[in-house]
C-alpha positions, 0 to 999 in steps of 0.5 A, spaced: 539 441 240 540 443 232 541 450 234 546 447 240 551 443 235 550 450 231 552 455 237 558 450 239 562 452 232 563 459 235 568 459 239 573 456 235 571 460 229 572 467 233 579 464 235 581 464 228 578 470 227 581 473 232 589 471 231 587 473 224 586 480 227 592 480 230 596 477 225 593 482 220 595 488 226 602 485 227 603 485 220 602 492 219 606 494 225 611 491 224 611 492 215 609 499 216 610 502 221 616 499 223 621 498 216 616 503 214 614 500 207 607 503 204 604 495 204 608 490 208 612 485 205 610 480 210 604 475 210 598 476 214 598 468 211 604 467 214 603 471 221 597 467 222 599 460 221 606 461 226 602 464 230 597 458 231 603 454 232 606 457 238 599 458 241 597 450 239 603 448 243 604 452 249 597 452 251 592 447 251 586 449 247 579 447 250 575 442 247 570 447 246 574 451 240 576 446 237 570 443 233 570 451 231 577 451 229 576 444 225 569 448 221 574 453 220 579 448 217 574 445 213 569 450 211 571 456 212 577 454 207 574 453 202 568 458 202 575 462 202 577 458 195 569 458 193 570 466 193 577 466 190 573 466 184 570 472 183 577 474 181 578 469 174 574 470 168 573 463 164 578 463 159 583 465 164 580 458 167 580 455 160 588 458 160 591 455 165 588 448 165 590 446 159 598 447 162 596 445 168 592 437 167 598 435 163 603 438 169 599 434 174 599 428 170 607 428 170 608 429 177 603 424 179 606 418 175 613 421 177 612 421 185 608 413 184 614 410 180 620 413 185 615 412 192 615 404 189 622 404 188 623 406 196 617 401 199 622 395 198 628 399 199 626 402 206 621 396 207 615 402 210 609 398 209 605 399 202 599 402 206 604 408 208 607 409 202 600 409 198 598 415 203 605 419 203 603 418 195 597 420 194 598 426 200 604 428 196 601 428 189 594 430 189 591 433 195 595 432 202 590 431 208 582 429 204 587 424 199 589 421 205 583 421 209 579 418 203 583 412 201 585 410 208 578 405 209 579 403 202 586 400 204 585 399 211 590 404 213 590 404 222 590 409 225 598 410 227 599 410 219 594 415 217 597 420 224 604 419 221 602 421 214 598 426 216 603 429 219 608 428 215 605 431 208 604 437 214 611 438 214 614 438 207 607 442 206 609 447 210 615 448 208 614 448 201 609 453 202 614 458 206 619 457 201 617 456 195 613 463 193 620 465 194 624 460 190 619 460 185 620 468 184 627 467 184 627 462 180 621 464 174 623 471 174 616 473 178 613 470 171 605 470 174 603 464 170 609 459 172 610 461 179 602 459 180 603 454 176 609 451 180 606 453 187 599 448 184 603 443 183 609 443 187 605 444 195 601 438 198 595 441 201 589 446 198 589 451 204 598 450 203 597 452 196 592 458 197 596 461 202 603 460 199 600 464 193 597 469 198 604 470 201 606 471 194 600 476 193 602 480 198 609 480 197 610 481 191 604 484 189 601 479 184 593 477 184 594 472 178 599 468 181 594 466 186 588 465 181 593 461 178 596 457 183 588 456 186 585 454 179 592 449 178 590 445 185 583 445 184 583 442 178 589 437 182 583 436 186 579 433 181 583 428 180 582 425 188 576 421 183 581 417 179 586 416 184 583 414 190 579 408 186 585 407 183 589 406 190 584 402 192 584 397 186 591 396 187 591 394 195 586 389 195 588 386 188 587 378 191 584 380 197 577 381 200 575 388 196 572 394 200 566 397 196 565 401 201 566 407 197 563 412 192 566 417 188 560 421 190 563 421 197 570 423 195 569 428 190 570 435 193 564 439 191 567 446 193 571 446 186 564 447 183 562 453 187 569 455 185 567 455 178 560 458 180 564 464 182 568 464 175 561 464 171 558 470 176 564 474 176 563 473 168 556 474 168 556 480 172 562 484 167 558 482 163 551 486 165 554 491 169 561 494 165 558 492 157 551 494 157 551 499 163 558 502 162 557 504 170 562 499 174 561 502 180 556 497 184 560 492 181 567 493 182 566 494 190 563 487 191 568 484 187 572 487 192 568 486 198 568 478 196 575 478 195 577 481 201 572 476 205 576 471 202 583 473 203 580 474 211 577 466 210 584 463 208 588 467 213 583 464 219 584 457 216 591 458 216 591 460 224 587 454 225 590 449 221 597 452 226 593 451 233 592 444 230 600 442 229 602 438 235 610 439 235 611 434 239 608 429 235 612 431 229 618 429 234 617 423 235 615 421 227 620 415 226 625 416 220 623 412 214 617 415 212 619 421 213 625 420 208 620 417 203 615 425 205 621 428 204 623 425 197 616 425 194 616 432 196 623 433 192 621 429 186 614 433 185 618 440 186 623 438 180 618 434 176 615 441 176 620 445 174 623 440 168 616 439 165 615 448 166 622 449 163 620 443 158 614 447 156 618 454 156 622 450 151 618 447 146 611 452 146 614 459 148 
């Protein structure tokens, strides 16, 4: 029964892999062989996300590829987070953290004082406005997902806000690598900082800053980027408790919840990666002077995890219903669409601020 459960995961996660080849194919056809550049300016990321829209949209995928395509969306991305490590050492870690803490921090007030002033304005119900703002502000779907219970949020709600940040994420995530490019001029630093902290979602994050990777030719924009949402996750701790206590202020609480249940573990594979990475420079390139071994798996680990986000990126695609977005009133969806405006520019005047005062 157990290897059964196992074996049922397979044909959605051979999907993905599937469309993250012919996303990869097509990316080279078209940037190499067609508008002859030596590595393609599009993104396999890119590719593989729209190509999972149309398919999801025209054909109807059985219900035996699903419970692999959501595996795909729910591990396999973040194994592919878990192996971006390899690519950071702790001090880089430790740099950009004690920038991106503080720039979080403004972004989440600012996005919970302007979704306040919109709730009475627009009169959308306080649980939808608590699930676009912790959505926009901290991490997309899991936010969501881990406060709805607690705030007794049904499920045409928790549906509507999903798709809503959905949205706003995937259009950030396309435009925003080329804007952040244009706007910081290519600055690693600032783009990935702005990438982690202006896009809702983890797997958006990861694939706006591979999409910047591959574009622009930019490894540490997406160590950044990665490090900046990671640590973004973490505060899922402090708000999802937090949300919970100001909803059912007077009311019947809900103590049915546990920070050892929402916080998101994969973060500390992230940072476990960062010591072996940190470990094996150590051991290989200081006491041996002979790299080779090492270099080569570092490569191997990195380019499973560009293969591991990219399929994530196909599956999180199959699973966007373009009708269902269609048919989303338009007061939350306003209030998705201001929330993800007020995090972009609070990112920028609080990046520019920091440009100004420490630089």
């Amino acid at each position: 029964m157990l290897l059964k459960k196992k074996l049922s995961i397979l044909p959605g996660v051979f999907l993905a892999f599937v469309l993250y080849t012919f996303s990869q194919g097509l990316n080279n056809i078209i940037g190499i062989e067609l508008l002859g550049y030596e590595k393609s300016p599009i993104s396999t990321a890119m590719i593989a996300i729209l190509m999972g829209i149309i398919l999801g949209n025209i054909f109807s995928i059985r219900k035996g590829f699903l419970i692999g395509l959501d595996f795909t969306q729910k591990y396999i991305l973040k194994l592919g987070i878990i192996f971006l490590g390899i690519q950071l050492k702790p001090f880089e870690f430790l740099k950009f953290g004690t920038i991106a803490i503080p720039l979080i921090i403004v972004c989440i007030i600012s996005v919970l004082i302007v979704i306040k002033m919109l709730i009475k304005k627009l009169k959308i119900s306080t649980r939808m406005a608590y699930l676009i703002s912790i959505g926009s502000t901290v991490c997309g779907t899991t936010a969501i997902m881990a406060t709805a219970p607690i705030i007794k949020a049904n499920k045409g709600e928790v549906a509507y806000a999903i798709a809503n940040i959905t949205v706003f994420g995937i259009i950030s995530m396309l435009i925003y690598p080329y804007f952040a490019n244009f706007y910081f001029n290519g600055e690693p630093l600032f783009v990935g900082l702005f990438l982690g902290t202006a896009i809702h979602e983890t797997s958006q994050v990861a694939a706006a800053g591979l999409i910047y990777d591959q574009q622009f030719n930019s490894p540490e924009t997406l160590n950044v980027a990665t490090v900046t949402k990671l640590i973004r996750n973490t505060f899922l701790v402090i708000m999802v408790p937090l949300f919970g206590f100001l909803y059912n202020r007077g009311k019947v609480k809900n103590k049915n919840y546990s920070i050892f249940n929402i916080f998101p573990y994969f973060v500390l594979g992230f940072i476990g990666m960062i010591i072996v990475r940190n470990i094996g420079d150590q051991i290989f390139t200081i006491e041996n002077g002979n790299n080779e071994f090492w270099e080569t798996l570092i490569s191997y680990i990195k380019n499973l995890a560009t293969v591991f986000l990219t399929m994530s990126m196909a599956a999180v695609g199959i699973s966007i219903n373009l009708n269902e977005l269609k048919s989303m009133g338009y007061k939350p969806f306003i209030v998705g669409l201001i929330a993800a405006i007020t995090v972009g520019i609070v990112s920028i005047i609080s990046l520019e601020t920091f440009l100004k005062v420490f630089l």
